[in-house]
TORRO-438169 format. One record per residue: residue in one letter; x, y, z of N, C-alpha, C in turn; chain. Coordinates in Angstrom, 3 decimals. Atoms other than C-alpha are relative to their C-alpha. Layout:
BEGIN
rest, n_c1, n_c2, n_c3, ca_c1, ca_c2, ca_c3, c_c1, c_c2, c_c3, kette
A, X, Y, Z, X, Y, Z, X, Y, Z, A
...
END
This chain:
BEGIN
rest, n_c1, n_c2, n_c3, ca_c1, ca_c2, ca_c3, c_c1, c_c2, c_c3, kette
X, 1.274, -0.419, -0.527, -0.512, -44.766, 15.136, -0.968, 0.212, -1.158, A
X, 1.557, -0.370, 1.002, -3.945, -44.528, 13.125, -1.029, 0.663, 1.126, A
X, 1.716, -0.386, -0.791, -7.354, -42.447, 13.860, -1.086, -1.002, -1.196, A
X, 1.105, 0.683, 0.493, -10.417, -44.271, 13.182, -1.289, 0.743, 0.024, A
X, 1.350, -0.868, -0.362, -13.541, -42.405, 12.500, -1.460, -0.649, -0.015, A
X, 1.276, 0.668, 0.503, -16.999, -43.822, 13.045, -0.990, 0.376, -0.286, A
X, 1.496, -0.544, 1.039, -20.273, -43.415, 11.734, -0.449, 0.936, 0.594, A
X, 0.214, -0.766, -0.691, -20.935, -40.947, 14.367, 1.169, 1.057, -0.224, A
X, -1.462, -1.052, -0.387, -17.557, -39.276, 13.490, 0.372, 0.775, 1.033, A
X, -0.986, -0.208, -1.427, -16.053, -39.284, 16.436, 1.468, -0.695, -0.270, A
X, -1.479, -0.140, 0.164, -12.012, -39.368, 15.585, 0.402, -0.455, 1.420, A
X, -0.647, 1.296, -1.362, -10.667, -42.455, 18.057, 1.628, -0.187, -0.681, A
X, -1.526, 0.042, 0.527, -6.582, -42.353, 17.681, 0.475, -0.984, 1.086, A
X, -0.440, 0.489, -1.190, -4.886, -45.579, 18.915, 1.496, -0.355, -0.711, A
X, -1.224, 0.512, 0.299, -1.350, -47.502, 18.586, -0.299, -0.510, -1.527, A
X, 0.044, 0.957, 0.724, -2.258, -49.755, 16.521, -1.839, -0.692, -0.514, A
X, 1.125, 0.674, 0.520, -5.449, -51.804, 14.393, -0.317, -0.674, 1.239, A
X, 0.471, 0.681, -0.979, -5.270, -54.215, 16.969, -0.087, -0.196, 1.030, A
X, 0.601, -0.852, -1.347, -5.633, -51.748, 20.011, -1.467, -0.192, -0.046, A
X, 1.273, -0.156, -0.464, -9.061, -52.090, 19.298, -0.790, -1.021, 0.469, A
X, -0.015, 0.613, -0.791, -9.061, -55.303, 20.684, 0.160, 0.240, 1.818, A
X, -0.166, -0.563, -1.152, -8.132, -53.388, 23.896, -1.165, 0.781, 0.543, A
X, 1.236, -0.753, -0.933, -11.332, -51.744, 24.305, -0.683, -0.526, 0.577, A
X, 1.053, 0.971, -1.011, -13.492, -52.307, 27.240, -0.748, 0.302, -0.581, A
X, 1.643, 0.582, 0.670, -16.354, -51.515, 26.175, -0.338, -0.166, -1.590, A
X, 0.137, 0.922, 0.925, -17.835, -53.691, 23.516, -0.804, 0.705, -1.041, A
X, 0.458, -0.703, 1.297, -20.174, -51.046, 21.605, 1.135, 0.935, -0.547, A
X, -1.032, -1.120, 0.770, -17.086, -48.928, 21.131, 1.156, -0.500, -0.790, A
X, -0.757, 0.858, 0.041, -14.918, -51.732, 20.618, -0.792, -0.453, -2.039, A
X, 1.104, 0.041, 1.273, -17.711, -52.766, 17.498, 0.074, 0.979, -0.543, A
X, 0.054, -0.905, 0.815, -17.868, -49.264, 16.462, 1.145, -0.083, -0.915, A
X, -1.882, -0.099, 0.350, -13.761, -48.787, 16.068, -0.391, -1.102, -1.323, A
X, -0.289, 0.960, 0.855, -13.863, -52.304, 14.268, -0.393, -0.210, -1.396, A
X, 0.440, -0.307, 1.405, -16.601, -51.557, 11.516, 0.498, 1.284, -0.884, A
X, -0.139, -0.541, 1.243, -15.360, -48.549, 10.880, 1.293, 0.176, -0.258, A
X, -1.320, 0.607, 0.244, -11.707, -50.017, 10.599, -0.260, -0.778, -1.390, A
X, 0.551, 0.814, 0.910, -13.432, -52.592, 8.284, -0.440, 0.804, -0.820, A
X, 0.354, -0.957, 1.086, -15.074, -50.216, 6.286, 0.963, 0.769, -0.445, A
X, -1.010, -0.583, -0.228, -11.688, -48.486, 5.984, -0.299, 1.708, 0.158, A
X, 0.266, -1.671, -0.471, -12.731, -45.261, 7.409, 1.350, 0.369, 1.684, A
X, -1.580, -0.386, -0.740, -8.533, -44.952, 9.000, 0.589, 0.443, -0.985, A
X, -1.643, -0.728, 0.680, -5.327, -43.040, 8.286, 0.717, -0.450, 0.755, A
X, -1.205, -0.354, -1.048, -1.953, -43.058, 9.560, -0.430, 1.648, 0.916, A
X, 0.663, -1.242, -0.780, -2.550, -40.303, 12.239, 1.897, 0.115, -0.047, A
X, -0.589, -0.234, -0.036, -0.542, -37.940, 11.865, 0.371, 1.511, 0.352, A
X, -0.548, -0.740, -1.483, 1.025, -35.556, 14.708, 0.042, 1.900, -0.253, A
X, 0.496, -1.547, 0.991, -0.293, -31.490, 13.901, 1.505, 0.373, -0.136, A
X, -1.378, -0.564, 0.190, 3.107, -29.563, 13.045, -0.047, 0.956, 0.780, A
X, 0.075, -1.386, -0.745, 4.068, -26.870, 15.367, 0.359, 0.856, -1.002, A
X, -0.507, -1.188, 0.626, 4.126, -23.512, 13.813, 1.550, 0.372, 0.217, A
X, -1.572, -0.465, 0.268, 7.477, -22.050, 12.848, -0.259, 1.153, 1.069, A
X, -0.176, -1.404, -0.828, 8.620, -19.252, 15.566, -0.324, 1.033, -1.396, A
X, 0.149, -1.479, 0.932, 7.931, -15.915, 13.399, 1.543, 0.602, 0.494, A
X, -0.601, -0.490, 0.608, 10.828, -14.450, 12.521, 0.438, 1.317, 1.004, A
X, 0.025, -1.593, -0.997, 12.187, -11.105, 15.066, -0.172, 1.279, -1.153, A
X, -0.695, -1.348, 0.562, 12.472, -7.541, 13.993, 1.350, 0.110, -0.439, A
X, -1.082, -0.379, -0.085, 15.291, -6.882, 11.875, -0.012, 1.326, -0.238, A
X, 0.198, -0.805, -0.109, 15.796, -3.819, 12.992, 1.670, 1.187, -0.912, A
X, -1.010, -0.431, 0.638, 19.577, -3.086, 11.316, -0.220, 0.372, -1.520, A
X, 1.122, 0.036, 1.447, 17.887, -3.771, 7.900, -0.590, 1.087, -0.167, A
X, 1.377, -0.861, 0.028, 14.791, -1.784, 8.574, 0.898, 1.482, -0.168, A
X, -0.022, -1.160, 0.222, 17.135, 1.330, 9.637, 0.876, 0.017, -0.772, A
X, -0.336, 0.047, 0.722, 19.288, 0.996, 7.117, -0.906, 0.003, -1.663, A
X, 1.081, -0.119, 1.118, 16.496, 0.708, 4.388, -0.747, 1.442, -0.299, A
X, 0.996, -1.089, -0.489, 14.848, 3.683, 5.708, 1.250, 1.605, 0.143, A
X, -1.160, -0.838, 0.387, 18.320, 5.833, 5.632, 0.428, 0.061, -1.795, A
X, -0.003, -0.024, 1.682, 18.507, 4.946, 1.736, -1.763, 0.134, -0.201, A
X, 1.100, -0.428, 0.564, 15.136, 6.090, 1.243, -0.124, 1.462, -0.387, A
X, -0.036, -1.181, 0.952, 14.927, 9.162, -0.592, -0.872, 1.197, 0.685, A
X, 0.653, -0.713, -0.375, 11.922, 10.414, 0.738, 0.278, 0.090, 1.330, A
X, -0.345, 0.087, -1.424, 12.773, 9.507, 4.218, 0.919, 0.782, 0.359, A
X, -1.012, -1.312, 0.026, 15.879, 11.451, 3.990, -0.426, 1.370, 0.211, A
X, 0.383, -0.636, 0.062, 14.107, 14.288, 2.979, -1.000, 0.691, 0.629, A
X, 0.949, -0.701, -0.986, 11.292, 14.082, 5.538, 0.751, 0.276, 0.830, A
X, -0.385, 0.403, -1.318, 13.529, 13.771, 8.410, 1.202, 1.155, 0.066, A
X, -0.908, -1.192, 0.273, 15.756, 16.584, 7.255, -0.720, 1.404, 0.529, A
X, 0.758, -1.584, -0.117, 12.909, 19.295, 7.306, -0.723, -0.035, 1.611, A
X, 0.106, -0.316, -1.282, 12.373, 18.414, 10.960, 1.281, 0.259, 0.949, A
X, -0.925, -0.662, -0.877, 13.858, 19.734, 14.061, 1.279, -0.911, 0.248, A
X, -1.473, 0.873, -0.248, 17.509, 18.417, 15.010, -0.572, -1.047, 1.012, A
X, 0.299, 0.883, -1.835, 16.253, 17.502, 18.833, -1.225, -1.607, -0.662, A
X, 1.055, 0.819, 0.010, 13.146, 15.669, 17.250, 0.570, -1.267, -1.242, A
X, -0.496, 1.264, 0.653, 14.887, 13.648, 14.550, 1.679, -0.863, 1.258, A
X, -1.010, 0.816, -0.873, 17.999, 12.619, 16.807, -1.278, -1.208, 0.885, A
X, 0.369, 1.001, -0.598, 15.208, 11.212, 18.855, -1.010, -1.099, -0.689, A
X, 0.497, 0.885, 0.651, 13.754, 9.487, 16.319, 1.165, -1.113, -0.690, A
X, -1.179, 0.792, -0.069, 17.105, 8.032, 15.426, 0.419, -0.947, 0.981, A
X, -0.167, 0.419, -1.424, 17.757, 7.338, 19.038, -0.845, -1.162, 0.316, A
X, 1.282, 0.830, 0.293, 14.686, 5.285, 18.844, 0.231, -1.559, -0.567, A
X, -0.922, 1.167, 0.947, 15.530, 3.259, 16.140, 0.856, -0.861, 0.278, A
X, -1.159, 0.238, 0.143, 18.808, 2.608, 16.965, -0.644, -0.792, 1.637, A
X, 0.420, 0.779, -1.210, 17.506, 1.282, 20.535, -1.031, -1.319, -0.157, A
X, 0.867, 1.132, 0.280, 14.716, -1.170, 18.744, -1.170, 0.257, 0.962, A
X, 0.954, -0.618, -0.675, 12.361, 0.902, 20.731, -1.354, 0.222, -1.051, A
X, 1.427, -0.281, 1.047, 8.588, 0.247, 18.689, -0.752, 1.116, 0.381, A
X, 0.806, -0.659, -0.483, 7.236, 1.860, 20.932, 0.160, 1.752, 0.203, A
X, -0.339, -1.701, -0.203, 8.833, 5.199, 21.455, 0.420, 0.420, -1.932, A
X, -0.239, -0.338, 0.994, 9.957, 5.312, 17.886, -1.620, 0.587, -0.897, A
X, 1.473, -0.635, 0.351, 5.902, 5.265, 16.971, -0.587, 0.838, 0.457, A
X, 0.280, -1.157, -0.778, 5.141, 7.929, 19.462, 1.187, 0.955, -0.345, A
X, -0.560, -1.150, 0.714, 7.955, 10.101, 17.897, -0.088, -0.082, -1.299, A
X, 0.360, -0.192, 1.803, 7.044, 9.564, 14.299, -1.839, 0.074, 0.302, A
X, 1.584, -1.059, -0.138, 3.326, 10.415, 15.574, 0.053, 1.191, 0.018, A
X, -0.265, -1.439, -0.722, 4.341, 13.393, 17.194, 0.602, 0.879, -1.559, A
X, -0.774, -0.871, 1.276, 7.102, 14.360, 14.162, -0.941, -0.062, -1.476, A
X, 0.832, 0.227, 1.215, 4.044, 13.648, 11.654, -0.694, 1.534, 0.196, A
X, 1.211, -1.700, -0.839, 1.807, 16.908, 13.352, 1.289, 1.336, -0.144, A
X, -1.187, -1.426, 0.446, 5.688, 19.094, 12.694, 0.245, 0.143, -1.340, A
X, -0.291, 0.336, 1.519, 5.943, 17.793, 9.106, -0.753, -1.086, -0.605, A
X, 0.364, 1.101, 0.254, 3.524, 15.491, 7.818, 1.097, -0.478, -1.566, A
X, -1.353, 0.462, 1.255, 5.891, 13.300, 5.031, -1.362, -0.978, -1.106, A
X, 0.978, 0.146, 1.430, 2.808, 12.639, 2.631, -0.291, -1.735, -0.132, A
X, 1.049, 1.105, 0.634, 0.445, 9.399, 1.479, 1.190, -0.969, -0.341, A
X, -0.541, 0.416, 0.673, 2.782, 7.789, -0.910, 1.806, -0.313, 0.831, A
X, -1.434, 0.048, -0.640, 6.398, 8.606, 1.656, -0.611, -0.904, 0.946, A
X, -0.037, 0.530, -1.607, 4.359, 7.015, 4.650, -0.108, -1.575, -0.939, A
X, 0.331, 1.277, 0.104, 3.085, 3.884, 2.692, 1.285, -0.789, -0.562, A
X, -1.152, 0.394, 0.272, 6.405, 3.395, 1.291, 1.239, -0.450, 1.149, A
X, -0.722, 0.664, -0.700, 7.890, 3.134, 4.526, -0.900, -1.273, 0.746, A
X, 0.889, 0.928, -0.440, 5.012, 0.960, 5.807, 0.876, -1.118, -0.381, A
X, -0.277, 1.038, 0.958, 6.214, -1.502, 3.091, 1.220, -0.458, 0.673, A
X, -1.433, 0.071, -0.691, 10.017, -1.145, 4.494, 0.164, -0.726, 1.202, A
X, 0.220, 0.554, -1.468, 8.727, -1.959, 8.207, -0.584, -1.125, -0.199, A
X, 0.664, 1.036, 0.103, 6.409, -4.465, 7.158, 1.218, -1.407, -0.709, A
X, -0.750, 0.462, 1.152, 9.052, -6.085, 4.994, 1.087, -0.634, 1.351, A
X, -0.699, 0.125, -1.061, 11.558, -5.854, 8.383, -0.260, -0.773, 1.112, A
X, 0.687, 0.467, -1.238, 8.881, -7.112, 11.130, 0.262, 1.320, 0.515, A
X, -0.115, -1.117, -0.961, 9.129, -3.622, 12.732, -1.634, 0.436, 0.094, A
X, 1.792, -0.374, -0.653, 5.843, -2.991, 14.662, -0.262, 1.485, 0.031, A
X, 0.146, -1.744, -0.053, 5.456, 0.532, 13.769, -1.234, 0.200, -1.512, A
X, 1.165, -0.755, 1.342, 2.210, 2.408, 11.628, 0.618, 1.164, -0.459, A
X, -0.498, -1.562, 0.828, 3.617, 5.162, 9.110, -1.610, 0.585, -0.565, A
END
């Protein structure tokens, strides 16, 4: 397959050069041909589909986030009930409830500038759809 572009650039994609023998009508048929002749063609060639993106790895993520130092340490100085369910969370691949209990457990203990953007990095790094 080739596209042919003509002086009007309008991008005409057929089989073949001598598809453009196949055109009915004769000014478009003329266009195609001069600007075949003029070599204003490529091989046409077929867009690429995007790659799927990649899931949440979420084993990674909480595992990354259990060897974090600071993370440890925030998640310690909150309540039992409120970190289990931030665990619980996690461990379910729940974005959504896990970010609504690390909102919530931010207003009992905020875990500081430098601990949140560090886990940002961790999640971002994972695909985990969560804002620290």
């Amino acid at each position: 397959m080739i596209t042919i572009t003509t002086a009007d650039a309008i991008i005409h994609t057929l089989e073949s050069p001598e598809a453009i023998a196949d055109i009915p009508s004769p000014n478009t048929r003329a266009a195609l041909q001069a600007a075949y002749d003029a070599g204003h063609w490529e091989l046409y060639e077929p867009p690429q589909a995007e790659p799927e993106p990649l899931p949440p790895d979420w084993p990674a993520f909480r595992l990354a986030l259990l060897q974090s130092a600071s993370f440890r340490l925030w998640s310690e100085a909150l309540p039992a009930t409120w970190r289990e369910d931030l665990k619980l969370a996690a461990i379910a691949a729940n974005a959504e409830a896990l970010q609504s209990i690390y909102t919530h457990c931010t207003t009992l203990h905020s875990p500081g500038h430098t601990a949140a953007t560090e886990w940002q990095q961790v999640a971002d790094h994972h695909r985990i759809p969560i804002t620290f």
